[in-house]
N, C-alpha and C positions, 0 to 999 in steps of 0.2 A: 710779291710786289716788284716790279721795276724801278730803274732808276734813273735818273735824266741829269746829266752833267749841264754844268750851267756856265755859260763862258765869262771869264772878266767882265765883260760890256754888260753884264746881265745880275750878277750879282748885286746892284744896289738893292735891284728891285727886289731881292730875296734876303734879306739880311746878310749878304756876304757869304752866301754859300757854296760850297763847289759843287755842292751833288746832293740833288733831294730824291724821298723817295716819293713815289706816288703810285695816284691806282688808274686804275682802267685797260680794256682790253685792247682798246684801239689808239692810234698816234692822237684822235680828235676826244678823244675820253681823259688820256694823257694829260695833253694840253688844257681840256676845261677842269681840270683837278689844279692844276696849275694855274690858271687865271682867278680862278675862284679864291684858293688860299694867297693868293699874291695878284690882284687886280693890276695895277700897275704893266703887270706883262703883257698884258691884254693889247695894248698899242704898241706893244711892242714885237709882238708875235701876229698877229692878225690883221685881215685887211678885208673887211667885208663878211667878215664869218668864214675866211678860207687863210689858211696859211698864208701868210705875207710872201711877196715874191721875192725877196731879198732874206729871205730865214729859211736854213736848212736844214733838216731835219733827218738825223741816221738813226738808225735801230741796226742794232747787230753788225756797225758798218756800214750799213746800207742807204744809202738815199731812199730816203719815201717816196720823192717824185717818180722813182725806176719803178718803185713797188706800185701800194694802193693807195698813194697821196695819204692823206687824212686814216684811211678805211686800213690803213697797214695793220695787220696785227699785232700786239706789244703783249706779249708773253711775262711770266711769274721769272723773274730773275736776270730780264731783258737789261738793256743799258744802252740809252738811245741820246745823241748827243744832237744841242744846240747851236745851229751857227750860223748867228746874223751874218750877213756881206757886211767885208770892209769896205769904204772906200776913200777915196784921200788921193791927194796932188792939189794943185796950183786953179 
């Protein structure tokens, strides 16, 4: 099983959690494991059925976008972290 760190901005949506675990082979398998047990994330991660442009998405360090977007493979033991943009000023 993999596991997906979940940043402050996101934990409502998840009972307050830092890090769940979840299933699927790929970053889009991930994620629908994720929306499914936690709906809520859904508008928050998503925009049309594709990753939201402003939500980053690492496995092993890595940006997904560098990888296979979506299609990135997420391995038994992986640890792929969450992170909406900030943004803020006047």
């Amino acid at each position: 099983m993999a596991a997906v760190r979940i940043p402050p901005t996101l934990r409502a949506e998840v009972g307050g959690a830092r890090e769940l675990e979840v299933t699927g082979s790929t970053v889009a398998e991930v994620i629908d494991d994720l929306v499914t047990r936690f709906p809520a994330l859904a508008t928050q991660l998503l925009h049309d059925g594709e990753l939201a442009p402003f939500v980053n998405v690492y496995v092993g360090g890595e940006d997904v976008r560098m990888r296979d977007g979506l299609d990135t493979e997420v391995g038994a033991g992986d640890h792929l972290i969450l992170l909406p943009a900030m943004a803020g000023g006047c």
